[in-house]
Structure formats: C-alpha cells, structure tokens
PyMOL Python script that loads the backbone (N, CA, C, O; Angstrom):
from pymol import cmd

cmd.read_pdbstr("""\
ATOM      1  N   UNK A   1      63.077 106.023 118.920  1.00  0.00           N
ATOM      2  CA  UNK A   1      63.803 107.136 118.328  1.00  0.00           C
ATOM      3  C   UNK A   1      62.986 107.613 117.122  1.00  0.00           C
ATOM      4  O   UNK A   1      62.668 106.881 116.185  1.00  0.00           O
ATOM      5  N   UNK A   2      62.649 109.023 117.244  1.00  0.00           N
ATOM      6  CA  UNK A   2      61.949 109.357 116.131  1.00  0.00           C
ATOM      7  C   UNK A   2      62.430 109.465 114.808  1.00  0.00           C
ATOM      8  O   UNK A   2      63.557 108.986 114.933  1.00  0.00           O
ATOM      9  N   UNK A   3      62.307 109.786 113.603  1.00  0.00           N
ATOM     10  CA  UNK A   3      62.869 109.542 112.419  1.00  0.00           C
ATOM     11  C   UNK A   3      63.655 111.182 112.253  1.00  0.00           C
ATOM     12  O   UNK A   3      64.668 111.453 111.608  1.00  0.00           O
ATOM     13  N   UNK A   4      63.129 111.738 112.750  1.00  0.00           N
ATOM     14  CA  UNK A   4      64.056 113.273 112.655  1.00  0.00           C
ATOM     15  C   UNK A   4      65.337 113.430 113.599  1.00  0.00           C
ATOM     16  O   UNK A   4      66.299 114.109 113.240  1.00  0.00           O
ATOM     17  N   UNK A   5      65.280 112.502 115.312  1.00  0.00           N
ATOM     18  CA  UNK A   5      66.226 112.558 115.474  1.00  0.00           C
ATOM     19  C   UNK A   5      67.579 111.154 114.980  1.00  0.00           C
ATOM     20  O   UNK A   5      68.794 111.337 115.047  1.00  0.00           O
ATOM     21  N   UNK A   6      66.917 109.884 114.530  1.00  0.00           N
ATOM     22  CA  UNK A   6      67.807 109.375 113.293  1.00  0.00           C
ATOM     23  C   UNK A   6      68.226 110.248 112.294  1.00  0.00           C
ATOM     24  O   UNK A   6      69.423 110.193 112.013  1.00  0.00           O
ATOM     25  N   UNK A   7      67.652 110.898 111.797  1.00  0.00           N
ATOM     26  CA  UNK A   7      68.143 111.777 110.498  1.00  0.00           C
ATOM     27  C   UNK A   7      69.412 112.697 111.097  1.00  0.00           C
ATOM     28  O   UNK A   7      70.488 112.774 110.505  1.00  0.00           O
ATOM     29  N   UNK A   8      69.133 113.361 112.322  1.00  0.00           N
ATOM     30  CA  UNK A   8      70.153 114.131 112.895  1.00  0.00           C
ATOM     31  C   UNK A   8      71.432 112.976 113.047  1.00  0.00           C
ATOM     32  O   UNK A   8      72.528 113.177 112.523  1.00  0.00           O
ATOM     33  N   UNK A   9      71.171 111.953 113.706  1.00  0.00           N
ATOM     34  CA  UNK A   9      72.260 111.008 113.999  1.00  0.00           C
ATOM     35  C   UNK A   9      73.302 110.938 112.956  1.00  0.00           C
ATOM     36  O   UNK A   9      74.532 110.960 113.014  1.00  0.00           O
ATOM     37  N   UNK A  10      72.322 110.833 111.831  1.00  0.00           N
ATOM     38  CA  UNK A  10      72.771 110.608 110.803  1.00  0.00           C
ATOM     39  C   UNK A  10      74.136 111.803 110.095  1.00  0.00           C
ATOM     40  O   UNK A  10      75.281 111.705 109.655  1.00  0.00           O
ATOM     41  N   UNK A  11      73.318 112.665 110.297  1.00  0.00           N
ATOM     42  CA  UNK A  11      74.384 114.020 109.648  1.00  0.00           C
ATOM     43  C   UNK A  11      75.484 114.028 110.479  1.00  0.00           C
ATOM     44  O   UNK A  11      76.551 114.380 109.977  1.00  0.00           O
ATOM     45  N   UNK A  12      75.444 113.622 111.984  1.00  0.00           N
ATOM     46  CA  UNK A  12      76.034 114.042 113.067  1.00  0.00           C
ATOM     47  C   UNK A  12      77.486 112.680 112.664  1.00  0.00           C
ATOM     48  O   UNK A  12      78.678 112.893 112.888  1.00  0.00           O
ATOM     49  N   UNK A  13      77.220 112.067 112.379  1.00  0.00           N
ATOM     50  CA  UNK A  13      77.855 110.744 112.279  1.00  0.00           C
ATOM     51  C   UNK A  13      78.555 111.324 110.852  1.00  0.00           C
ATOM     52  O   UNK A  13      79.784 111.278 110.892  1.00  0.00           O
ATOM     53  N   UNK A  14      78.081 111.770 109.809  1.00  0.00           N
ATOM     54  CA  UNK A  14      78.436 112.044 108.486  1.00  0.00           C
ATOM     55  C   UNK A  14      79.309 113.137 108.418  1.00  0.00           C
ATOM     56  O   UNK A  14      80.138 113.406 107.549  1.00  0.00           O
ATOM     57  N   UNK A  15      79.060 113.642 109.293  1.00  0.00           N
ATOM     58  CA  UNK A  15      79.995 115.232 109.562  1.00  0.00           C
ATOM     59  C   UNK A  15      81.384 114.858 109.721  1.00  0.00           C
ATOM     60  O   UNK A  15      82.319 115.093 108.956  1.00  0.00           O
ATOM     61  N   UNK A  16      81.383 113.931 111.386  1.00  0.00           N
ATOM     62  CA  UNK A  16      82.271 113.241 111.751  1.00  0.00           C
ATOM     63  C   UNK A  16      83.339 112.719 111.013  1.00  0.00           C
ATOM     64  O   UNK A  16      84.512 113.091 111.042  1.00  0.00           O
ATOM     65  N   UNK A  17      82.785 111.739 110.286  1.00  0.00           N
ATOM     66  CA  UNK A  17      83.761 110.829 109.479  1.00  0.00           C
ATOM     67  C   UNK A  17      84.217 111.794 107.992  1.00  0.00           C
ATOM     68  O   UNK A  17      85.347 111.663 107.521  1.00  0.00           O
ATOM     69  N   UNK A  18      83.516 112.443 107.558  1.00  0.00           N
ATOM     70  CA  UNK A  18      84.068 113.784 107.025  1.00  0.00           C
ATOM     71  C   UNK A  18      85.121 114.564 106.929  1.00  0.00           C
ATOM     72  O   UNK A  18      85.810 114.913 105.970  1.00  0.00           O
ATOM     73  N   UNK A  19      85.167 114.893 108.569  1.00  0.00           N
ATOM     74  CA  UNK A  19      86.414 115.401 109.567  1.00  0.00           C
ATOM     75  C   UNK A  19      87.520 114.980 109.528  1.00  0.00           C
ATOM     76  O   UNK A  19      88.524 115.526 109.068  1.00  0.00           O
ATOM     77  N   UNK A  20      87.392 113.839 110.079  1.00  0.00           N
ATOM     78  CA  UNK A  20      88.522 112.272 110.128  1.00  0.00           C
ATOM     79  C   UNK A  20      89.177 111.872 109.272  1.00  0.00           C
ATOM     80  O   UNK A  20      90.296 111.385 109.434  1.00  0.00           O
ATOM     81  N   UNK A  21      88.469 112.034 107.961  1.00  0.00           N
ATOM     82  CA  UNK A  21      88.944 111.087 107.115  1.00  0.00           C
ATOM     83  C   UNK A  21      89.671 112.978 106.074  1.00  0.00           C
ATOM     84  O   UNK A  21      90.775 113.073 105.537  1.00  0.00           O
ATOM     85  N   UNK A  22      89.037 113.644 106.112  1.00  0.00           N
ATOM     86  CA  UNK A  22      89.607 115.140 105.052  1.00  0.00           C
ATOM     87  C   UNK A  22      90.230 115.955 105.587  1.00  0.00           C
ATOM     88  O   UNK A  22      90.728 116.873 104.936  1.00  0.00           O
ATOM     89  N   UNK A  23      90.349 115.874 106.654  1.00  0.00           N
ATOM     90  CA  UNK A  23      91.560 116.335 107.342  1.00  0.00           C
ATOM     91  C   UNK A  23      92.795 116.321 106.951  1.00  0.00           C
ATOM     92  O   UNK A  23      93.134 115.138 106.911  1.00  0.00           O
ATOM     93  N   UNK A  24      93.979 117.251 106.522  1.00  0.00           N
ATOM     94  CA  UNK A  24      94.852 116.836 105.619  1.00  0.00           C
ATOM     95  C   UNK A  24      95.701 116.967 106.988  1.00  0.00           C
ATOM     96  O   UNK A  24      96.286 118.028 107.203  1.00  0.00           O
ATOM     97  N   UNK A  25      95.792 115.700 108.095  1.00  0.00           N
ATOM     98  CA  UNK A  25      97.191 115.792 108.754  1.00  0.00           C
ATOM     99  C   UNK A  25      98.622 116.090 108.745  1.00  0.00           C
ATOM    100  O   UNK A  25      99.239 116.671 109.638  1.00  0.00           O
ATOM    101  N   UNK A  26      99.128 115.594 107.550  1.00  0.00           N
ATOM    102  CA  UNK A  26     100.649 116.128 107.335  1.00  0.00           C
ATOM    103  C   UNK A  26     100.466 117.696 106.945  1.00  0.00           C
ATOM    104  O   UNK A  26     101.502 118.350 107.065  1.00  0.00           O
ATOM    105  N   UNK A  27      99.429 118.336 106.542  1.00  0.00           N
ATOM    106  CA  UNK A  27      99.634 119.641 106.136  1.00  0.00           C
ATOM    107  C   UNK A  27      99.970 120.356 107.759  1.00  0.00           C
ATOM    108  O   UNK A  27     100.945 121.049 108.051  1.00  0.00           O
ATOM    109  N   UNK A  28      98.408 119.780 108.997  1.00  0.00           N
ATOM    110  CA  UNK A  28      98.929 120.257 110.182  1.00  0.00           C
ATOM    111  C   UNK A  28     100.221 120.263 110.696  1.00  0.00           C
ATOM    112  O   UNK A  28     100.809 121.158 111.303  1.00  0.00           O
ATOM    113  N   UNK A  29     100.657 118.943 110.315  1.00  0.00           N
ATOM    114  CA  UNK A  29     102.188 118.559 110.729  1.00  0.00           C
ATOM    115  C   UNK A  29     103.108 119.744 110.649  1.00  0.00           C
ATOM    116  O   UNK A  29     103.745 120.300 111.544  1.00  0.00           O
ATOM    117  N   UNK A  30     103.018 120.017 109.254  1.00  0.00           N
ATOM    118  CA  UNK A  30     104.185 120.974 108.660  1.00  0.00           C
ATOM    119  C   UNK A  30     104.098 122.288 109.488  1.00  0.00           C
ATOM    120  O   UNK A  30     105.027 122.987 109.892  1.00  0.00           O
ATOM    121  N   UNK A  31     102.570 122.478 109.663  1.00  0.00           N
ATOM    122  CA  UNK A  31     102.233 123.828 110.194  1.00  0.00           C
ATOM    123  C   UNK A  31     103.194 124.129 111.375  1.00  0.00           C
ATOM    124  O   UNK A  31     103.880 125.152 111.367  1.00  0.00           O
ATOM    125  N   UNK A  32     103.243 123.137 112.499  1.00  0.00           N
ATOM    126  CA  UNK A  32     103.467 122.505 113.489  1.00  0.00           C
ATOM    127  C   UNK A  32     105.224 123.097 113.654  1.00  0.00           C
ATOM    128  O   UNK A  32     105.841 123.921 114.329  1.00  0.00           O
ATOM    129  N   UNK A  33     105.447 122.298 112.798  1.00  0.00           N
ATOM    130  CA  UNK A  33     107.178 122.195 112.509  1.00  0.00           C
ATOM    131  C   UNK A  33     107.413 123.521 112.378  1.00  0.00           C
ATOM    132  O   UNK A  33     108.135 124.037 113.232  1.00  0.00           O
ATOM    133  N   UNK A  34     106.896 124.312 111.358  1.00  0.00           N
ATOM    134  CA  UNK A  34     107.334 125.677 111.051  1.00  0.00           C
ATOM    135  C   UNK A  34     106.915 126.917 112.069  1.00  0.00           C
ATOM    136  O   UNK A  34     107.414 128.039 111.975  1.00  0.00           O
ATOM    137  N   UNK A  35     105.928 126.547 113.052  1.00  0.00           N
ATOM    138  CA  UNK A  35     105.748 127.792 113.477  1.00  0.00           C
ATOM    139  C   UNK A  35     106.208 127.234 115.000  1.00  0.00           C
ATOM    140  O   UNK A  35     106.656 128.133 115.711  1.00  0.00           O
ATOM    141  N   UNK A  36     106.182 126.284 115.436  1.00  0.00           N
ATOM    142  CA  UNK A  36     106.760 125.909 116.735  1.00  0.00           C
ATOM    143  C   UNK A  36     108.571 125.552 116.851  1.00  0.00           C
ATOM    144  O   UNK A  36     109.268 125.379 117.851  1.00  0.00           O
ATOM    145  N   UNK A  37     108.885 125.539 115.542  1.00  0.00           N
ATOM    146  CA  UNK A  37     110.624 124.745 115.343  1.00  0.00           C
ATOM    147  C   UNK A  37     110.445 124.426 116.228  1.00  0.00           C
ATOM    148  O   UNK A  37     110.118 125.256 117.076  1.00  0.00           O
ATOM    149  N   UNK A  38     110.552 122.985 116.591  1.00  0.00           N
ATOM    150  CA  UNK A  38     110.505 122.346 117.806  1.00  0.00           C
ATOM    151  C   UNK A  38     112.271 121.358 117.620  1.00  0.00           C
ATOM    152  O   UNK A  38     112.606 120.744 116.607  1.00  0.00           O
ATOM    153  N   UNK A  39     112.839 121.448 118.497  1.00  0.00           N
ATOM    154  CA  UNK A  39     114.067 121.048 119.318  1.00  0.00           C
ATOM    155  C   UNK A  39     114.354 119.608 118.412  1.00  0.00           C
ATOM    156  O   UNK A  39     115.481 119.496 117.931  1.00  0.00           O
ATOM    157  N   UNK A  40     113.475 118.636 118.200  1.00  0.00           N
ATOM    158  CA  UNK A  40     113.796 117.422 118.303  1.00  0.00           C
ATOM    159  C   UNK A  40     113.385 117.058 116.522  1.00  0.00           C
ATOM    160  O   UNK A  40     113.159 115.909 116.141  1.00  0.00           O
ATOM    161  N   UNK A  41     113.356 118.165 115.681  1.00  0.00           N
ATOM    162  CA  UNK A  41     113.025 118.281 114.386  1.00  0.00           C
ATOM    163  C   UNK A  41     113.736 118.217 114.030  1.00  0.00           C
ATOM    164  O   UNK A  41     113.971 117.418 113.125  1.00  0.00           O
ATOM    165  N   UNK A  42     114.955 119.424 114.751  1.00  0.00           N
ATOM    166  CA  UNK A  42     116.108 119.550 114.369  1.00  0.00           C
ATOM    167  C   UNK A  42     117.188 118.275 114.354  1.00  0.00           C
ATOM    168  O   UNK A  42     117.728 117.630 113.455  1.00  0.00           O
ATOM    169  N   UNK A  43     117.218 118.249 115.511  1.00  0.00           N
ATOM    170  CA  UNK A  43     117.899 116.554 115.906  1.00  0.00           C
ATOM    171  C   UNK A  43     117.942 115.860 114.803  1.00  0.00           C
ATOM    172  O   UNK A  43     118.930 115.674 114.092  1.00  0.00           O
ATOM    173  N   UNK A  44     116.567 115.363 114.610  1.00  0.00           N
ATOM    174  CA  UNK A  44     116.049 114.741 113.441  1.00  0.00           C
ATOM    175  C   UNK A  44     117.026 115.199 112.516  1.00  0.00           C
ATOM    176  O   UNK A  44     118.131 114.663 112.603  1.00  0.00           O
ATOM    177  N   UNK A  45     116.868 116.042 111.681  1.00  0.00           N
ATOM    178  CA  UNK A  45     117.324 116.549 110.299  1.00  0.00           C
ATOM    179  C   UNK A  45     118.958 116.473 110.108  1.00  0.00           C
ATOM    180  O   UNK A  45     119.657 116.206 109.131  1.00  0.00           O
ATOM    181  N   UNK A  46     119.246 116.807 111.407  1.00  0.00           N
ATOM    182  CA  UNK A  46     121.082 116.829 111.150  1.00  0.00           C
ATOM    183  C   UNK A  46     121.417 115.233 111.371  1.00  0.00           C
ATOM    184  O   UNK A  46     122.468 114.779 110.918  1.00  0.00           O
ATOM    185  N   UNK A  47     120.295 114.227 112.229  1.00  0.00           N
ATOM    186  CA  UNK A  47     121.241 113.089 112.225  1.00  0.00           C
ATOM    187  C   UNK A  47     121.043 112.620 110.628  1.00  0.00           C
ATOM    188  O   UNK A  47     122.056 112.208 110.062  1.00  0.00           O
ATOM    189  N   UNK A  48     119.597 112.668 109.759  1.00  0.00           N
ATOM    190  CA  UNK A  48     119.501 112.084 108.753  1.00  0.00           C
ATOM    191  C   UNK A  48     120.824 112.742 107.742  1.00  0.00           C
ATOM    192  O   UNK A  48     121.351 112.029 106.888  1.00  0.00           O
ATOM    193  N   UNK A  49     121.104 113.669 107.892  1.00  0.00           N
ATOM    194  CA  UNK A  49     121.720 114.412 106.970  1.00  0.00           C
ATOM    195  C   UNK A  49     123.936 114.402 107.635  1.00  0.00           C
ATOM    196  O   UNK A  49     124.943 114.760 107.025  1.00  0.00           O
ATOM    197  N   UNK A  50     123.768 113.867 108.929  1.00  0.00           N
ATOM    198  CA  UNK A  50     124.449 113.831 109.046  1.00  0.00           C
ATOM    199  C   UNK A  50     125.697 115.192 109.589  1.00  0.00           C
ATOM    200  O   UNK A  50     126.830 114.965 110.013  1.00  0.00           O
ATOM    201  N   UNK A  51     125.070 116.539 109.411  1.00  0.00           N
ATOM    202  CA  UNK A  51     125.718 117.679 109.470  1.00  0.00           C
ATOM    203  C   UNK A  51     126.291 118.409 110.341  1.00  0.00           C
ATOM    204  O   UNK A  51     127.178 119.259 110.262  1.00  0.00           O
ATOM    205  N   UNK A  52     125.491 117.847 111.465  1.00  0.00           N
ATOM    206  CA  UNK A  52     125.261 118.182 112.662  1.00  0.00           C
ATOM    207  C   UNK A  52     127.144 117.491 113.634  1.00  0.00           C
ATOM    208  O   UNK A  52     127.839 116.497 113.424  1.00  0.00           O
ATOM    209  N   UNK A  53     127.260 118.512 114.510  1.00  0.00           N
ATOM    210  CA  UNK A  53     128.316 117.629 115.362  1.00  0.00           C
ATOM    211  C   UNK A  53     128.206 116.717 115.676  1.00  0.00           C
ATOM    212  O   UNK A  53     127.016 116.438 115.820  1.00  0.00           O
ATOM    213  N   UNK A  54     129.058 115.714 115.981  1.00  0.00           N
ATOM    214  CA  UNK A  54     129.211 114.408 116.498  1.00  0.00           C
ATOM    215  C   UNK A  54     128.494 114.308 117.890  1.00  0.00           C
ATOM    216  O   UNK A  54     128.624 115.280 118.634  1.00  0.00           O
ATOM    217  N   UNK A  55     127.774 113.270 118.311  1.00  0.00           N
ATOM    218  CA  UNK A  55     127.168 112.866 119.339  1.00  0.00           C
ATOM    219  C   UNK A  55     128.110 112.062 120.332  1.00  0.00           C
ATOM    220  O   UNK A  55     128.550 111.109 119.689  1.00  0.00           O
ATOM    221  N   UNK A  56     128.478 112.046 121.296  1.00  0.00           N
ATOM    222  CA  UNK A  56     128.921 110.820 122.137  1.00  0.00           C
ATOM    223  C   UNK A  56     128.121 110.262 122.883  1.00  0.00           C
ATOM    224  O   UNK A  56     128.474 109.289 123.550  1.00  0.00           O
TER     225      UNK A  56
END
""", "prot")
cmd.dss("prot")
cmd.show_as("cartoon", "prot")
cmd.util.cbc("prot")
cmd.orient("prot")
C-alpha cells in the first residue's frame, strides 16, 4: 500500500468517525416526530401524561 493511498485511508476513516460520533441524533429524532407526527408518539405522550381515554 502506497503512502498516499494510507493517507487517503486515513481521511476516509477520519471523516467517518466524524460523522458518527457529531451527528446530533436526538436533534434528527425531533425532526422526525414533528414533521412525520407519527401515531405511536402520540400513544406515547397521553399514556405518560395520562390524558388520553382509557385503554381496555
């Protein structure tokens, strides 16, 4: 392996873990929640909160 394509490895690998690690996931999350309202968010929120009608 020549030393220029190590050097590439290198950035290629550095980029990566970059990505992975600065990625602010819960921000996607929220994105997620708010522009999809998804069904089972809701669920969620009324059982924590309780507000929601009774389940049988």
């Amino acid at each position: 392996m020549s030393f220029t394509n190590r050097i590439l490895l290198s950035i290629a690998i550095l980029a990566v873990d970059i990505v992975v690690f600065f990625l602010p996931l819960t921000a996607l999350f929220l994105i997620y929640i708010l522009l999809a309202n998804p069904p089972w968010f809701r669920e969620f929120l009324e059982g924590l909160d309780g507000a929601g009608p009774p389940k049988e």
